[in-house]
N, C-alpha and C positions, 0 to 999 in steps of 0.2 A: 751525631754521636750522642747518644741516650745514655749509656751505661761508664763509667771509669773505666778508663787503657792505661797499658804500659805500655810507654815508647821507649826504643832503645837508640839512644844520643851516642852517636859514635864521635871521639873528640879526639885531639893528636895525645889527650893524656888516657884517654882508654876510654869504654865503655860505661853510657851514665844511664840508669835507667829510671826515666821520667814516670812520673803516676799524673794522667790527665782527667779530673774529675769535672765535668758539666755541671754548672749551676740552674737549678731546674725555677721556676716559678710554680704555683701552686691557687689557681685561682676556684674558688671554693666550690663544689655541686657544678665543676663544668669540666678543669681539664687542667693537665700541670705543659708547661711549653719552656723549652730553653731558651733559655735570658743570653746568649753570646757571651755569655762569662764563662773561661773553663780556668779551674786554681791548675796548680802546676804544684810537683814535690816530687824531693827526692829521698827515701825514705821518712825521716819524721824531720827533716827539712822542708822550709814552703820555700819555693821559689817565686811565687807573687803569681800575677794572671795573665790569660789573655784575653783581651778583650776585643768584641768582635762587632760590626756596624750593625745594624739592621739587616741588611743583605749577607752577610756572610764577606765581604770580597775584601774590606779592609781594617785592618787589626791593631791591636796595640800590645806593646809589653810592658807590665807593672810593675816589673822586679825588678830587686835595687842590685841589677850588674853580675847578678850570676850566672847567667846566659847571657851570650853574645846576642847581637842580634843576627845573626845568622844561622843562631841555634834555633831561638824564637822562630824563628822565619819558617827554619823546616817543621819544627812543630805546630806551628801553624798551619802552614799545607797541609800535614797529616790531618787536623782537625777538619778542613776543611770537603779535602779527599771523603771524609767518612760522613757528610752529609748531614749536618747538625742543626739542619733546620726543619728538623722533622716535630712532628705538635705529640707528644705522650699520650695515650691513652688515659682517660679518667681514674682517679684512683680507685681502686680497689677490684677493676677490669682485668680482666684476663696480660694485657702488657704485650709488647711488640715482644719480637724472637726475633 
């Protein structure tokens, strides 16, 4: 996952629509790569992070109890589903589609 999504969190109290933004790294005249950090919010609320191993395969939730962890869990597969271990093009390169 290279670019921010919107999840939509289906909950017994209604529909929450998550904003999941990638925290990229940016190492100088070479290449920017994702760090396994993605923030989490729900409109101009944060709901803290996920944080992800080296491998992609086991995760953590940062937030203080605004998601369950069963929410976290699917949002995480989702993040996970979309392949976010892909390395960014150089800046100022043409950028993945």
């Amino acid at each position: 996952m290279i670019k921010p999504a919107d999840y939509s969190l289906y909950t017994s109290d209604g529909e929450r629509s998550i904003t999941i933004k990638p925290v990229h790294q940016t190492i100088p005249d070479v290449t920017t790569q994702i760090t396994g950090v993605f923030k989490l919010s729900e409109g101009e609320v944060d709901l803290g992070d996920i944080v992800f191993d080296d491998n992609m395969r086991e995760w953590e939730y940062t937030g203080f109890g605004d998601l369950t962890h069963e929410q976290a869990a699917q949002i995480a597969k989702y993040i996970q589903d979309k392949n976010p271990t892909q390395t960014l093009p150089p800046a100022g390169g043409e950028g993945l589609k």
